[in-house]
C-alpha positions in Angstrom: 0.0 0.0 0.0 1.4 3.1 -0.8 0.3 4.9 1.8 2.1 2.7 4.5 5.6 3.3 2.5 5.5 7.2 2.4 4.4 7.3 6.1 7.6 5.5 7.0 9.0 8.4 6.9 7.0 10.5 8.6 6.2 10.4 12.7 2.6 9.5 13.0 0.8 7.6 15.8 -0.2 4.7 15.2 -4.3 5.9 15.7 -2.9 8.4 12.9 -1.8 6.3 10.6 -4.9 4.3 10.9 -6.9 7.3 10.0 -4.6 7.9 7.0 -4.7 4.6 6.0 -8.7 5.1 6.4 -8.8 7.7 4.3 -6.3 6.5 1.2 -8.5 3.7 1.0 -11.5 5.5 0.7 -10.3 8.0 -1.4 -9.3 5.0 -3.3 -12.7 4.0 -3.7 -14.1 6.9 -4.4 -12.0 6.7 -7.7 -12.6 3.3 -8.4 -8.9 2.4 -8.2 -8.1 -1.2 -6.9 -4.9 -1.6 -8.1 -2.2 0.3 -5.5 0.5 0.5 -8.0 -1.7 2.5 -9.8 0.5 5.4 -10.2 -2.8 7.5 -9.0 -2.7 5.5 -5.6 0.8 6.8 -4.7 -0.9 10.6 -6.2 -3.4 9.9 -3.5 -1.4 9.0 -0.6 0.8 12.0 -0.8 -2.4 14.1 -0.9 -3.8 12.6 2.0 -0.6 13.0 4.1 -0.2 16.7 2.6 -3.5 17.0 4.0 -2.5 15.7 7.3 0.4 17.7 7.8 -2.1 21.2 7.7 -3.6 19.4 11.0 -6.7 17.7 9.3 -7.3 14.4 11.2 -10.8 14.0 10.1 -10.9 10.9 7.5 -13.8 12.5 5.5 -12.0 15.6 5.5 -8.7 13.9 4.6 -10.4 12.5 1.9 -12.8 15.9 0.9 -9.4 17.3 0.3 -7.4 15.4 -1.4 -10.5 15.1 -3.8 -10.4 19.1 -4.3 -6.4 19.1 -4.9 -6.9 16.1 -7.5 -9.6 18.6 -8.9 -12.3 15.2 -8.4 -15.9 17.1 -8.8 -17.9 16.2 -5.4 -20.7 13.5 -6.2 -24.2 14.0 -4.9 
């Protein structure tokens, strides 16, 4: 998982990694991508941990945003 890799670099708890984690996945989803060598999963992760690092620990707001910086229109 993509996701997992970047954060090894980064000092997160582990409650915040789960809600990364959380969120990549759903973000995932949200895109329809199942593959995580996609080169768009790795695109994802680093938005949801450049989200992260402006203090957002909300998952749906993790995701919310890295939808708006990947320029996703909101569904619904």
């Amino acid at each position: 998982m993509a996701i997992h890799r970047l954060l090894q670099q980064a000092a997160y708890s582990p409650e915040e990694v789960r809600i990364l984690a959380s969120a990549y996945e759903d973000c995932l989803s949200k895109l329809n991508i199942a593959d995580s060598t996609d080169p768009m999963a790795e695109t994802v992760a680093k938005k949801i941990i450049e989200a992260a690092r402006s203090g957002i620990r909300n998952p749906a707001r993790l995701v919310e945003r890295a939808l708006a910086e990947l320029q996703v229109p909101k569904s619904g």
